[in-house]
N, C-alpha and C positions, 0 to 999 in steps of 0.2 A: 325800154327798147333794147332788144337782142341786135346783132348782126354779126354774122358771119366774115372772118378777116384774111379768108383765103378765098375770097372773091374781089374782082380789083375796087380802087377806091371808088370808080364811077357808080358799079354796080351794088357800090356797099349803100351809100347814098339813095339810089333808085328801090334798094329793096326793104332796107327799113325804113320809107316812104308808102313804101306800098302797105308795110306792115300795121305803119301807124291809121293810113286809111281806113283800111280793112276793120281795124278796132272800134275807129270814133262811128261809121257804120251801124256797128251793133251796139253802142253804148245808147238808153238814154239820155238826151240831156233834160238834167235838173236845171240846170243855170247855164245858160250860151253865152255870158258876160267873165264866167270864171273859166280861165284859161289854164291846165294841169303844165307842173313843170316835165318839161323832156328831158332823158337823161338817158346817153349811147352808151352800150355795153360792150364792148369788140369778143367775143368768143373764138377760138379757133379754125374751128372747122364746123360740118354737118352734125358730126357727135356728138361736139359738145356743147350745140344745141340743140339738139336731143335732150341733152342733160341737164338743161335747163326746162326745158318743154315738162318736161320730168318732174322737177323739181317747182314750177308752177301748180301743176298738180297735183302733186304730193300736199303741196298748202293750198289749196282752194285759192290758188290767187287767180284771176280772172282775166287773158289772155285772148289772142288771134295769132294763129301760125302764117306766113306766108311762105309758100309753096311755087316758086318761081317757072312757068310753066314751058320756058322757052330757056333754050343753051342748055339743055339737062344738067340745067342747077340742084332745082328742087327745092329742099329744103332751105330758104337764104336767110329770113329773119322772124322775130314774136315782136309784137307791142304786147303790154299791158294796160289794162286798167288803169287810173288814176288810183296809186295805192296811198296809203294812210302809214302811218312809221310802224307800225305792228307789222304790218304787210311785207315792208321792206327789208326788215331783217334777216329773212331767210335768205334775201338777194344779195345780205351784206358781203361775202367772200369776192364779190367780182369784182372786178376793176372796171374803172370807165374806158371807153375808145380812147383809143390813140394813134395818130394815125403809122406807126411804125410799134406795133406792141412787143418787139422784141427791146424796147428800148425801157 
């Protein structure tokens, strides 16, 4: 899970919410008893992810954009897939949320 960290904390919450829906939607499930771990990523701004979005791409990892369609947000968060540690690594450079990421 992406979000965006120059959206306030209410809406950081509501939109990688939205995003995670958005995914498990088009996922089959194999197993509805096995629960994937969640894990937030604070990005900066719209850009940078973008550059992430990008960067999913780039490796075939398997993703949902959400597209915030009210407050001309727009762009606010991605879920992924239930990735596997091969998968992950491309994602290793990012940092987890935090809720003050200048700290």
């Amino acid at each position: 899970m992406f979000v965006r960290q120059d959206i306030t904390l209410a809406q950081q919450i509501v939109q990688s919410n939205h995003a995670t829906f958005e995914v498990a939607r088009k996922l089959d499930p194999q197993n509805p008893d096995d629960i994937p771990s969640c894990i937030v990523i604070g990005v900066p701004d719209k850009a940078a992810l973008s550059h992430v979005a990008e960067r999913l791409r780039r490796y075939g990892i398997g993703h949902q954009e959400f597209h915030e369609p009210d407050f001309d947000m727009g762009f606010s968060a991605i879920a992924t897939v239930p990735l596997d540690l091969k998968q992950r690594r491309p994602l290793s450079n990012y940092n987890l949320w935090k809720e003050n990421p200048n700290d």
